[in-house]
C-alpha positions as CSV (number, residue, x, y, z in Angstrom):
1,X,3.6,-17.9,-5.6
2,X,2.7,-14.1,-4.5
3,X,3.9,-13.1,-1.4
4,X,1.5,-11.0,0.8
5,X,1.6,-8.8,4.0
6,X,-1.8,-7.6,4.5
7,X,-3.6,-4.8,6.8
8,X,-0.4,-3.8,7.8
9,X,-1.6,-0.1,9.9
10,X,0.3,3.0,9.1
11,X,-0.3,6.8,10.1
12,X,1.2,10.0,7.8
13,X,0.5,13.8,7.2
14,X,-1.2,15.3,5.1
15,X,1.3,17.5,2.8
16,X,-1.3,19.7,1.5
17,X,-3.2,20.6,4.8
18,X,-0.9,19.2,7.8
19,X,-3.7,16.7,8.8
20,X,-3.6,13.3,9.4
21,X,-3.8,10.6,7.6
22,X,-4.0,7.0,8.6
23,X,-5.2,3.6,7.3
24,X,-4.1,0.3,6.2
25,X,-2.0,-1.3,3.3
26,X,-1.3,-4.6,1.4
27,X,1.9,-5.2,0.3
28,X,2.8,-8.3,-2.3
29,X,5.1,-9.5,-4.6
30,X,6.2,-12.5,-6.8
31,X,9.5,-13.4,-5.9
32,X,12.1,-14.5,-8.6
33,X,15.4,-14.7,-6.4
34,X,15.2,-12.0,-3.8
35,X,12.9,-12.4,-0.7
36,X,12.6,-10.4,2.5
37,X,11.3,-10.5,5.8
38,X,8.6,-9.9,6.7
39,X,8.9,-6.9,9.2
40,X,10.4,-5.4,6.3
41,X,7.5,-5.1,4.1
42,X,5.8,-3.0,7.4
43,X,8.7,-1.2,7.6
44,X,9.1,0.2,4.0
45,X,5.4,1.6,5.0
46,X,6.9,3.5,7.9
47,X,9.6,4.6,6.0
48,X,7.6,6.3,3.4
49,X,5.0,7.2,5.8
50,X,7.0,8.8,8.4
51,X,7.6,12.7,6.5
52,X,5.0,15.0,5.2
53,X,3.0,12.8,2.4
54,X,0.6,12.1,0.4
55,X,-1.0,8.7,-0.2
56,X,-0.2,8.7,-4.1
57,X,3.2,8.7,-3.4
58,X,3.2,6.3,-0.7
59,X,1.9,3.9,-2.7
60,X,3.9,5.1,-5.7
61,X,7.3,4.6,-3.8
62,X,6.5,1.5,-2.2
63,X,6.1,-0.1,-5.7
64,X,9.2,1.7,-6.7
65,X,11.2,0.2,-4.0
66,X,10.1,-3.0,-4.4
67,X,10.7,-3.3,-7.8
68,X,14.4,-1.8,-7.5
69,X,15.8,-4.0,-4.8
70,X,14.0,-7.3,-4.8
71,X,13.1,-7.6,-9.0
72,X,10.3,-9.6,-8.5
73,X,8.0,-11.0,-11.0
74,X,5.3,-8.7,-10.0
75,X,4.6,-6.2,-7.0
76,X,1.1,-4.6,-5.6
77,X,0.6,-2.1,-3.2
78,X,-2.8,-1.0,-2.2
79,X,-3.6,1.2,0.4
80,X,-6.4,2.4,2.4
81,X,-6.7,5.8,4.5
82,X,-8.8,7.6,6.2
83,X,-7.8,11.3,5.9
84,X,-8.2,13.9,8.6
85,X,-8.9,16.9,6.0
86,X,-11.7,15.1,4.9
87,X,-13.0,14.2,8.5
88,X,-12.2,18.6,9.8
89,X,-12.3,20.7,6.1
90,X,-14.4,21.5,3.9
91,X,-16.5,18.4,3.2
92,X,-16.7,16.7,6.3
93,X,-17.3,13.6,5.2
94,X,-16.1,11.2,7.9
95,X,-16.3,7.7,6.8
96,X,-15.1,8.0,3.8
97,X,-12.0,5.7,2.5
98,X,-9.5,6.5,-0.3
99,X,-8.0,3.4,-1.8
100,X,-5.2,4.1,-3.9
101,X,-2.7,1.1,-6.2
102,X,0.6,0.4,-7.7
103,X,0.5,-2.7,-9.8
104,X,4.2,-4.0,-11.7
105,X,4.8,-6.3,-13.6
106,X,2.0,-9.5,-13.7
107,X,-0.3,-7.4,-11.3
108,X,-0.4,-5.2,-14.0
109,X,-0.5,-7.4,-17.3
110,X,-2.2,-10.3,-16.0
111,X,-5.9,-9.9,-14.9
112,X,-5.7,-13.5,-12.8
113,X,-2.8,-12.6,-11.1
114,X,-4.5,-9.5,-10.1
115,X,-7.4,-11.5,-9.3
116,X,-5.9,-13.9,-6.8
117,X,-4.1,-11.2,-5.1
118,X,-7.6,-9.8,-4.7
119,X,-9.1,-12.9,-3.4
120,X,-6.2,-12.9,-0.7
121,X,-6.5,-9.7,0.2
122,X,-9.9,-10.0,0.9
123,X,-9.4,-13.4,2.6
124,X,-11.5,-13.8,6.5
125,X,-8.7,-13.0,8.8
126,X,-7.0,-15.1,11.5
């Protein structure tokens, strides 16, 4: 079954215009024979998070890394920001959210996979 770690917080810079950036991601996967713990899956957000960034490649490399060292079935990462140049700059616009995904392997080819993950993701929390 799929593996999840939601709303897992995270904060980044913006590479483009040295703001912050800051929000929330899900990470799952579909394990074949590798698992993880689970501070792991907050920690590869860190790890990605930690330099000058954008949110593309966050979620990019997460994906990436997931499907390199655990080969899972499938793997999703979906995360949402809030970013600081669009709070400051130019459009000040400060509620808005960018959601961005990486979808492998049955996240990607199956559309009830995708749909469950949803489901959990969106799931009342604890």
């Amino acid at each position: 079954g799929i593996v999840l770690l939601r709303d897992i917080e995270f904060h980044s810079t913006c590479e483009h215009h040295l703001q912050p950036f800051n929000g929330r991601a899900h990470i799952a996967y579909i394990p074949v024979e590798r698992i993880v713990g689970i501070s792991k899956l907050a920690r590869i957000i860190d790890l990605h998070a930690r330099r000058l960034q954008n949110q593309e490649r966050i979620t990019k490399g997460i994906a990436d890394d997931l499907e390199k060292h655990l080969a899972p079935l499938g793997a999703a990462v979906i995360i949402e920001a809030s970013h600081g140049c669009m709070r400051c700059r130019g459009v000040k616009k400060q509620n808005s959210v960018m959601t961005t995904s990486a979808m492998r392997g049955v996240f990607f080819e199956r559309p009830e996979a995708r749909q469950e993950l949803m489901q959990l993701i969106q799931a009342r929390p604890l």
